[in-house]
N, C-alpha and C positions, 0 to 999 in steps of 0.2 A: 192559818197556813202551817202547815206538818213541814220541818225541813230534817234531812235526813243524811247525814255523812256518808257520803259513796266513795272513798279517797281508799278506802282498804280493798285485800281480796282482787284485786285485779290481776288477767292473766297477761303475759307481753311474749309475742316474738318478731324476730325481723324480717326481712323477706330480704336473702341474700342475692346482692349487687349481680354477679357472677349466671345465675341461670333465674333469677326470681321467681327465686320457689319461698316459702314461709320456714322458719326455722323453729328452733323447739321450743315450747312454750314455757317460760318462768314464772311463778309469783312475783306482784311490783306493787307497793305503795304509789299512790299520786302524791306530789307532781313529778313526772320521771320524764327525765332526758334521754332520750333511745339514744342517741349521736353517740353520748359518753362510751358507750363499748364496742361503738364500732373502730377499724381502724384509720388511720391517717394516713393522709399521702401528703409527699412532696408537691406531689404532680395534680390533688385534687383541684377539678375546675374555679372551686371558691377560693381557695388560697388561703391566704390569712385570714379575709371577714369572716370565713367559718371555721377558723383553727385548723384548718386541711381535713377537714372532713369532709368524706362527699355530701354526704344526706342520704334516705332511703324513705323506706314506706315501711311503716311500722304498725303492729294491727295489735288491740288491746279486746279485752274479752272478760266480762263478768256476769255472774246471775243477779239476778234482783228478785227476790220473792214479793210476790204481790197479794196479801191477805183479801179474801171475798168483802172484806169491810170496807176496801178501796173502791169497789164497784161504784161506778154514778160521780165519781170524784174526778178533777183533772192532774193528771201525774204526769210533771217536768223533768227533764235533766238538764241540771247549769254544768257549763263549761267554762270555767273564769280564760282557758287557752289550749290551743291543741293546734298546736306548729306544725304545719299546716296542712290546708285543704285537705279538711276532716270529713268524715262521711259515717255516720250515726245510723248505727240500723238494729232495730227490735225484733227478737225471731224471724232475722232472715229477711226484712222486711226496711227499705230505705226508710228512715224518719227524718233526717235531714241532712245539707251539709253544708259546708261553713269554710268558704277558702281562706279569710286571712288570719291568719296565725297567732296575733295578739291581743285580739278582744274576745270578750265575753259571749256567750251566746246561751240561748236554752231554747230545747227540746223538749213538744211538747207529744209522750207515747202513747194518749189514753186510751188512743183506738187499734194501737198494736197490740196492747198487753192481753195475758191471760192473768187470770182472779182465779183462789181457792186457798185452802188453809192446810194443803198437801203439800205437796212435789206438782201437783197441775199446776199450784200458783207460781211457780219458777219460771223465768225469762232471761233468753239470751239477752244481752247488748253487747257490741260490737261496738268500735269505735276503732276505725283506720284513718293514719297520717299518713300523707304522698310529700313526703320532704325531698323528693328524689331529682327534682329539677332545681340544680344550683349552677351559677350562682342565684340567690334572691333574695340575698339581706348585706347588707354592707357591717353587719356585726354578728356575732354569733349569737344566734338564735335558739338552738335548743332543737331538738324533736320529739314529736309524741304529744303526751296529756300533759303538758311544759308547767301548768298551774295546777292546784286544787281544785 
């Protein structure tokens, strides 16, 4: 088995509270907490268990090149955590999704991807968080791709 570090290169933005629209995209290392830059309220529904953060929907985005020599082969993506109710999708295409927040999961793409040893062999992956319904942890939890 090939394992292959996918924690770099990732794109992030949030989808503002306010009219929920997507905001601009930044380079992020995993594991990243989206919560961290959002702001706080007094008044947020979670209170203390989430530090007065509301929570949000946060959507991450990277290529994955896929060499012709992958062809015939099964190609996963592990999640060790992605807080919460994550939804994985390969060019545009659902490959799965995973509401609870703290465990591990893997994705398996083999029949979404494209192969080639160009720019053909390039593929979206998506990975969106819906943290936007709090309260729902009695501690703060984090958002986004929260693990490695």
């Amino acid at each position: 088995m090939l394992s292959q570090d996918f924690n770099t290169d990732w794109r992030f933005r949030a989808k503002t509270a306010e009219d929920n629209q997507p905001g601009v995209w930044r380079d992020v290392t995993l594991p990243h907490d989206a919560m961290l830059d959002a702001p706080r309220r007094a008044d947020s529904p979670a209170g203390t268990g989430n530090a007065f953060f509301d929570g949000g929907v946060y959507e991450y985005a990277r290529t994955l090149h896929v060499p012709a020599a992958w062809q015939g082969k099964t190609v996963e993506l592990e999640f060790e955590a992605v807080y919460r109710n994550a939804t994985v999708c390969v060019n545009g295409h659902q490959a799965a999704c995973h509401a609870y927040g703290y465990s591990p999961f893997a994705v398996d793409i083999t029949d979404l991807l494209v192969y080639g040893d160009g720019p053909e062999g390039d593929n979206e992956i998506t990975v969106t968080a819906d943290n936007s319904a709090t309260p729902n942890t009695r501690w703060y939890s984090g958002g986004g791709i929260i693990r490695p």
